[in-house]
C-alpha atoms as one frame of an Amber mdcrd trajectory, in Angstrom:
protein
 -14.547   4.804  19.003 -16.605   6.883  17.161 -18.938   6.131  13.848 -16.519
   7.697  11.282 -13.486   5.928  13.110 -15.261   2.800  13.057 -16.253   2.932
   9.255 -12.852   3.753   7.867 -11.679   0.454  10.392 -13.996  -1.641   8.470
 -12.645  -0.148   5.586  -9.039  -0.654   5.971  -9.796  -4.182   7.023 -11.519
  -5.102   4.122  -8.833  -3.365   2.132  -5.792  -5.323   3.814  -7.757  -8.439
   3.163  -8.184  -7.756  -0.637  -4.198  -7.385  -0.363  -3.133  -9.899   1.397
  -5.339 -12.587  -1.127  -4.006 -10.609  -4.286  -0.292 -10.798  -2.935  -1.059
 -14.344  -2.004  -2.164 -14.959  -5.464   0.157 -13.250  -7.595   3.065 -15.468
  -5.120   1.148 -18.682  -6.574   1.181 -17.352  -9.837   4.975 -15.823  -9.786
   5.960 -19.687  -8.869   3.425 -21.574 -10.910   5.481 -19.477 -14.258   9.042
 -19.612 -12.677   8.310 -23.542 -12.708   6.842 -23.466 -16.575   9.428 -21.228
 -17.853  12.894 -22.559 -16.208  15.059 -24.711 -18.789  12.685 -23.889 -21.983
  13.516 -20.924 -24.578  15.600 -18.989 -25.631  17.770 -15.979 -24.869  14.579
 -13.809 -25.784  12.364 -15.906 -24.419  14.361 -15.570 -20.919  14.953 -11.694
 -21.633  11.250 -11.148 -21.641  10.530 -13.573 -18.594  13.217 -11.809 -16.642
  11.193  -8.116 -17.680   7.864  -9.246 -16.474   9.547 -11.118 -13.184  10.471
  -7.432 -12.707   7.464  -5.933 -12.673   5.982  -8.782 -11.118   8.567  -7.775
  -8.005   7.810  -3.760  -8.018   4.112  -4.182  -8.002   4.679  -6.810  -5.264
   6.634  -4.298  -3.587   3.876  -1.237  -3.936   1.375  -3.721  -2.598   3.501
  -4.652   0.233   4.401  -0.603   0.815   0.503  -0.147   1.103  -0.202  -2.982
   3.270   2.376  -1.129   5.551   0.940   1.712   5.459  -2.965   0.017   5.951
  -1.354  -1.936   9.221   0.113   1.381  10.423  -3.605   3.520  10.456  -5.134
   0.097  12.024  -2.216   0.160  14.612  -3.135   4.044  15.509  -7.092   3.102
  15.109  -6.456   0.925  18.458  -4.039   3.681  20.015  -6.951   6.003  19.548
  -4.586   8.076  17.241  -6.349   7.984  14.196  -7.058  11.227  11.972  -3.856
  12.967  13.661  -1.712  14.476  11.758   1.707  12.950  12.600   3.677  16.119
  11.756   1.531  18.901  13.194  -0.870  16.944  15.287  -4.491  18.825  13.725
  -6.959  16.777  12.791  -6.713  15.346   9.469 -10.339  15.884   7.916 -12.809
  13.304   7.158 -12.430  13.864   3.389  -9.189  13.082   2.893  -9.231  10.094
   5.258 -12.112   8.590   3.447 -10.125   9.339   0.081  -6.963   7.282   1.360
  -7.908   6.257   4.970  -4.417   5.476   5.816  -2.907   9.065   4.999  -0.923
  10.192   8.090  -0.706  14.057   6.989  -3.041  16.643   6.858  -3.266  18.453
   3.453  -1.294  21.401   4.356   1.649  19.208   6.131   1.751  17.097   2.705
   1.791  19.866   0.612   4.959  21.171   2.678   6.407  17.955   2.160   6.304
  17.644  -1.347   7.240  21.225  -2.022  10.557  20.488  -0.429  10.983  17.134
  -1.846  10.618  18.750  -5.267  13.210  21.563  -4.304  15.711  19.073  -3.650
């Protein structure tokens, strides 16, 4: 494994770490208020807990999307498959992977994509 690969390892290791304690936290938190706020208030009071229960549950949900995506660049970190660009197989360069280290396109593949996304 070479330098670079072995920095942006460190990297997404430290990153999935930070995760995993802030999803760990905000699950003690979510049930520390669920337990505070069931059988008190009123119909407002619930309204508003059930509004910030849902956002609670979509940043949950983003955090749990880029955990996914963190485990998947470790996963092809010990294939050896790292920096590859999974649609077009060129190397995906350094400054991009350093920017989000567990992108799986090159530039010019994710520019396709989103072109045609946004065509839809």
């Amino acid at each position: 494994m070479d330098a670079f690969t072995q920095e942006m390892e460190a990297k997404l290791l430290a990153e999935r770490d930070a995760l995993m304690k802030k999803l760990s936290n905000e699950g003690d938190d979510f049930r520390s208020e669920a337990q505070a706020s069931s059988g008190r208030g009123d119909s407002s009071d619930l309204a508003s807990d059930e509004g910030t229960y849902r956002k609670m549950e979509a940043l949950n949900a983003m955090d749990a999307k880029k955990l996914k995506a963190i485990e998947g660049a470790l996963k092809r970190i010990s294939e050896g498959k790292y920096g590859i660009c999974l649609q077009c197989g060129k190397r995906i360069p350094e400054g991009r992977l350093r920017a989000i280290p567990e992108a799986v396109l090159c530039i010019d593949c994710k520019t396709a994509n989103e072109r045609m996304a946004g065509g839809n």
